[in-house]
N, C-alpha and C positions, 0 to 999 in steps of 0.2 A: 443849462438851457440857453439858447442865442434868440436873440431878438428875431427870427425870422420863422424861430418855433413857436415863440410867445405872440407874434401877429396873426397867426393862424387859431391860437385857441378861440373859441366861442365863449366860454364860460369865463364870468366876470371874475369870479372869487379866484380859478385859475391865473387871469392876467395880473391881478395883483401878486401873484406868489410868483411870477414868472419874472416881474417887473422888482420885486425885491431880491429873487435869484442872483439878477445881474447887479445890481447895488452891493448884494454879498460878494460875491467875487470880484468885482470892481474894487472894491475896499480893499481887497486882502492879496492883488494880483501883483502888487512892487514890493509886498513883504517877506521874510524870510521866515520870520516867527511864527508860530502855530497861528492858521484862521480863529477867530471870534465862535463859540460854540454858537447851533442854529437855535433859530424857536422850540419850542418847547411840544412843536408838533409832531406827530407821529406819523403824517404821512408821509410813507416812502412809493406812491406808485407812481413811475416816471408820468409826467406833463403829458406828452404826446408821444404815440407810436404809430410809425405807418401800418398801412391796411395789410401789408404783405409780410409785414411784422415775425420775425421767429418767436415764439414765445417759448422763454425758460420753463425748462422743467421745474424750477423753483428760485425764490429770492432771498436771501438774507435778513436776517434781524440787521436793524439798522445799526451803524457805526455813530458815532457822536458827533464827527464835526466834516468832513471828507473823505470820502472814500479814494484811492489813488493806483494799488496795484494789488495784486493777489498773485499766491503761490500753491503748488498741490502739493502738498507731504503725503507720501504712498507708504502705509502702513505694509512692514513685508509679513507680518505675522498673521494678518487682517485688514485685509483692503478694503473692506467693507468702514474698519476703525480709523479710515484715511482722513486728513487733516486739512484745512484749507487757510491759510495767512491771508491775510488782510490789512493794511498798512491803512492808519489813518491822517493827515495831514496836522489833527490836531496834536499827536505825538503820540501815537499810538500803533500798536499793534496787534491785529483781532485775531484769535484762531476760532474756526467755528467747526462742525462736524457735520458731515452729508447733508444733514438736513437743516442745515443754515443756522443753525443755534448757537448765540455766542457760548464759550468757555470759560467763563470768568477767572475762574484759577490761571488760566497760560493765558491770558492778556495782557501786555505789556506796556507799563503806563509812562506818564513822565520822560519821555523824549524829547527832541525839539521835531521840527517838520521834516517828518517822515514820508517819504516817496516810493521808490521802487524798493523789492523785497525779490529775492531768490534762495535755493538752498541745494544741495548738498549730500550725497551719500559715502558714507566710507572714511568721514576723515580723518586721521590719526593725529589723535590726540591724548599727551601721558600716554602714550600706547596700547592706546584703546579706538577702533575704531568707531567713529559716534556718526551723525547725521546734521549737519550744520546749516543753519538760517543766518543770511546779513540782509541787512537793509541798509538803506543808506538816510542818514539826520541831516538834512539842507540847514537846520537849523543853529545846528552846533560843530556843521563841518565838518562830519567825523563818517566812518562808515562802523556797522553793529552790527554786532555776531553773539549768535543765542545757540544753545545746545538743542536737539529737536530730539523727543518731542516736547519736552519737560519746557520748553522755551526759557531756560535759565542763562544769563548774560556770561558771557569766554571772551570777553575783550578786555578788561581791566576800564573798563568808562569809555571807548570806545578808538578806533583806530585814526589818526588823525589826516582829512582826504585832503589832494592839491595844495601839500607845504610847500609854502615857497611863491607861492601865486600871490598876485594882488586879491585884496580882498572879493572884488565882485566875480573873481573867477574861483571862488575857492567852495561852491555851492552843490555839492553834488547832490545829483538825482536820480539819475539812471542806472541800475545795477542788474548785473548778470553773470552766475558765475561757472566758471569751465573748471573740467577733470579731466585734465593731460590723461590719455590711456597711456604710453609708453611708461610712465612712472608714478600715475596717481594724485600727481602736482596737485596743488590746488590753487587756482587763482582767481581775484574779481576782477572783472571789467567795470570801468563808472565812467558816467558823463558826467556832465555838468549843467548848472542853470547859464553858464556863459562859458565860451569859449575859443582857442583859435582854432581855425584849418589846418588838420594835421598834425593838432595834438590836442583835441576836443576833448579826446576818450587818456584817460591812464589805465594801467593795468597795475592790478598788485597781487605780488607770491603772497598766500596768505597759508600760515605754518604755526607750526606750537612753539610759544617762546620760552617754555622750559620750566613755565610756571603755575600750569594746566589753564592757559589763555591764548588766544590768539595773538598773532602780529601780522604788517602787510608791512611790503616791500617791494620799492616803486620799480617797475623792470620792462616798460615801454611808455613814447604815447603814441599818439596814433591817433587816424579818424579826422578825413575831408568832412568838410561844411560849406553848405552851401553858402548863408551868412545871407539869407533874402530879407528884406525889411518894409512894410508896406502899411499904409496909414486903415485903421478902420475902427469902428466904433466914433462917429461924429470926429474925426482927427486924433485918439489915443493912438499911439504906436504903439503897434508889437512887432515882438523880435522873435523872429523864427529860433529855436532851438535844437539842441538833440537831450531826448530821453529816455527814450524805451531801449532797452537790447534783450537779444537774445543769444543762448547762446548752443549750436549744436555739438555736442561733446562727441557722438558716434563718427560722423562728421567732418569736424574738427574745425569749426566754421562760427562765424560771430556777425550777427547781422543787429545792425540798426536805423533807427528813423530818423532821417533829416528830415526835420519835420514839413517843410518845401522843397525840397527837393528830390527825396527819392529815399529808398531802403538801400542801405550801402553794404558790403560785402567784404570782409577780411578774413585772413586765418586768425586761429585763436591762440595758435599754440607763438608766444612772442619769442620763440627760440627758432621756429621757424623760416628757410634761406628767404623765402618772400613776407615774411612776418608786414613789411610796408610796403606792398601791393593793395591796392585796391580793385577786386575780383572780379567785381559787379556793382551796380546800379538799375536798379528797377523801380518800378512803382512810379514813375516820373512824371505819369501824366491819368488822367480817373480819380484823380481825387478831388473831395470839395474844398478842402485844403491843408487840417495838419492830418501828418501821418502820426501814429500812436504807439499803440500796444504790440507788440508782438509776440505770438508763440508758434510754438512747432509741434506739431501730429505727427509723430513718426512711426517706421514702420521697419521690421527688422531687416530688409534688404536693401536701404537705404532711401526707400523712397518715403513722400509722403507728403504733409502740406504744410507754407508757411501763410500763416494767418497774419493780416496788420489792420489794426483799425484806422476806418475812413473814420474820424473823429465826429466833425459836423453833419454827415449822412449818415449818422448811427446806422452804420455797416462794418460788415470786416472784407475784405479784399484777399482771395487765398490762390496763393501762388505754388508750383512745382517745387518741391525740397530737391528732388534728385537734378532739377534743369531738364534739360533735353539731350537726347542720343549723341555723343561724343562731344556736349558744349555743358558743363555740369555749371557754369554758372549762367547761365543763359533760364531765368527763372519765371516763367509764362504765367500769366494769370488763366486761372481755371474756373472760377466762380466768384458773385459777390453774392452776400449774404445781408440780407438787411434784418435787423434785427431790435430787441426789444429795449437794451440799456442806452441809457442816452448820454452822450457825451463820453463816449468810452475810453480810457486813458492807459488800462493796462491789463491784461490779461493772461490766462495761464491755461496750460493741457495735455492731458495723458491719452495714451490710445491703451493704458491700463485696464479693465474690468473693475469696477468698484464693487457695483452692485445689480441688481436687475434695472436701475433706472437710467445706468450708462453701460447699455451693453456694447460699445465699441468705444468706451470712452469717453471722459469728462472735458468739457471748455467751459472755467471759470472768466468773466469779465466785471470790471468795475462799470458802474451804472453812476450818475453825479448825484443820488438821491438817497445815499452815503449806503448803499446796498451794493454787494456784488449778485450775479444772476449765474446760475446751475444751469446749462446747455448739455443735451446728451449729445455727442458727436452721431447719432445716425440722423438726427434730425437738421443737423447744418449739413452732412452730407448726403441727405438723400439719394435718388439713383445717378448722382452726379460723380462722386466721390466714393475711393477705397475705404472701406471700414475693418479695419486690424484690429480686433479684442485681443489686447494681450502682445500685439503685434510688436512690440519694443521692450526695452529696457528701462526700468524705470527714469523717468526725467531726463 
């Protein structure tokens, strides 16, 4: 919650919780270490939502300390038995099932600060192909990888991110991961909590080390910054960042949020002749100020929608995946979407069939009220937007 949503509440008992909101993340905003666990309260219904408000098909049992990004695990046997990750800042990691109920068995405890989460189908490993989850630990530097669904740990204690960095560049947060189609490759992409222009982002091959574990292996960097700096909150400084990525493997396309400046555009595959091109730049200007989360709706003819969240206008902004007629990164905004989680930071989406309550599709998003929110894709796209049940490939 920002101060500008807590001057609007009318209800006293609200501006008190609104008013120690920002004290909570105030406290915890120059740290690396896991946030301070919250009161002992159970409410999770966001503060305020506008009148025009999307309201979730349902919300989550609450997380314990932060909530920060979610993933969709697509059950092939049973989509209905599909899975949803959850990453908690306090060092955690939540799997919950359609109906927003944690799983206590595949929870994953004792981390340090835990941020973005993606995952993986097919990967070979011992020569078995499995389904793999990483996230990434800001708190212990490292990036982690879990077997899916069983979420049992394939890193040996985890992969260790931005060797060789001074220490305040060595924070990752942002993760997304690609599957080369020519050979199956597997790689993450990561940001960081700090950064330079033009090598903000690293990528890493991530492979079986012969041990039935994983390894990563550093094989670009990459990734313009804006690097905008600007005084607020009575003269605190913040410092623009990047975090979010995503990544389209049909595609072969890797987009992320500078978070003042724009959604930026590269190929994914870093073997690729223009691998340090910079494709595109969008989103540049309609925002109220960071840019967030982002996922992608796809559709099996290549088109479809790229979603990013307007952070402090709890909205998402959803742009053309295909571009336009003979200009494919020239990526148009088509609708905004104003919606019910607040402070939204990362989110995730299938144009899959679950079940009858996403019949053209799931959008998970994180809400700050340590709950993520269950959106059916006909309801953000109304008669505005293509709805493909089934219309892709998984993730």
């Amino acid at each position: 919650m920002n101060a500008t949503t807590a001057s609007k509440t009318e209800n006293p008992i609200l501006l008190v919780i609104a008013i120690s909101s920002l004290a909570f993340l105030g406290a915890c905003a120059g740290s690396d270490a896991p946030p301070a666990s919250p009161s002992d309260s159970t409410d999770t219904t966001p503060a305020v939502a506008a009148a025009d408000a999307l309201a979730p098909v349902l919300i989550t049992e609450a997380t314990a300390v932060d909530t920060d990004d979610p993933a969709i695990w697509i059950n092939p046997e049973d989509p209905a038995e599909s899975l949803i990750l959850g990453t908690d800042k306090g060092g955690e990691i939540y799997v919950f099932d359609l109906d927003g109920k944690i799983i206590p068995e595949k929870v994953v405890t004792g981390l340090g600060r835990t941020n973005n989460i993606d995952l993986a189908y097919g990967f070979q490993l011992g020569g078995e192909a499995i389904d793999i989850a990483m996230s990434t630990d800001r708190g212990n530097n490292k990036l982690r990888a879990f077997r899916l669904p069983e979420m049992t740990p394939i890193d040996n204690g985890g992969i260790d991110a931005f060797e060789g960095q001074a220490p305040e560049k060595r924070k990752p947060m942002g993760l997304a991961l690609y599957t080369r189609s020519s050979d199956g490759a597997l790689f993450a992409i990561v940001s960081r909590k700090e950064g330079p222009s033009g090598a903000y982002l690293w990528q890493y091959r991530i492979e079986d080390d012969g041990s039935g574990a994983v390894k990563g292996t550093k094989v670009r960097e990459f990734g313009s910054f804006a690097d905008h700096i600007t005084m607020v909150d009575e003269g605190e400084t913040k410092i623009a960042e990047i975090e979010a990525i995503a990544v389209d493997n049909e595609l072969g396309y890797v987009y992320y949020s500078d978070e003042w400046g724009g959604i930026k555009k590269y190929h994914a595959d870093p073997d690729h002749p223009d691998a340090a091109t910079e494709l595109a730049v969008f989103g540049t200007d309609g925002f109220t100020q960071d840019r967030e989360g982002i996922s992608i709706y796809k559709v099996n003819d290549g088109t479809g929608y790229i979603l990013v969240s307007d952070q402090q206008a709890n909205a998402f902004q959803i742009f053309k995946r295909e571009g336009e007629p003979n200009d494919p990164h020239n990526h148009q905004l088509v609708k905004v979407v104003q919606v019910s989680t607040n402070e939204s930071d990362g989110s995730d989406i299938t144009s899959t069939v679950l079940d009858e309550r996403f019949p053209s599709g799931l959008f998970v998003a994180m809400s700050d009220n340590r709950t993520f929110h269950y959106y059916s894709w006909d309801d953000i796209a109304g008669d505005d937007l293509v709805k493909a049940p089934n219309g892709a490939v998984q993730h």
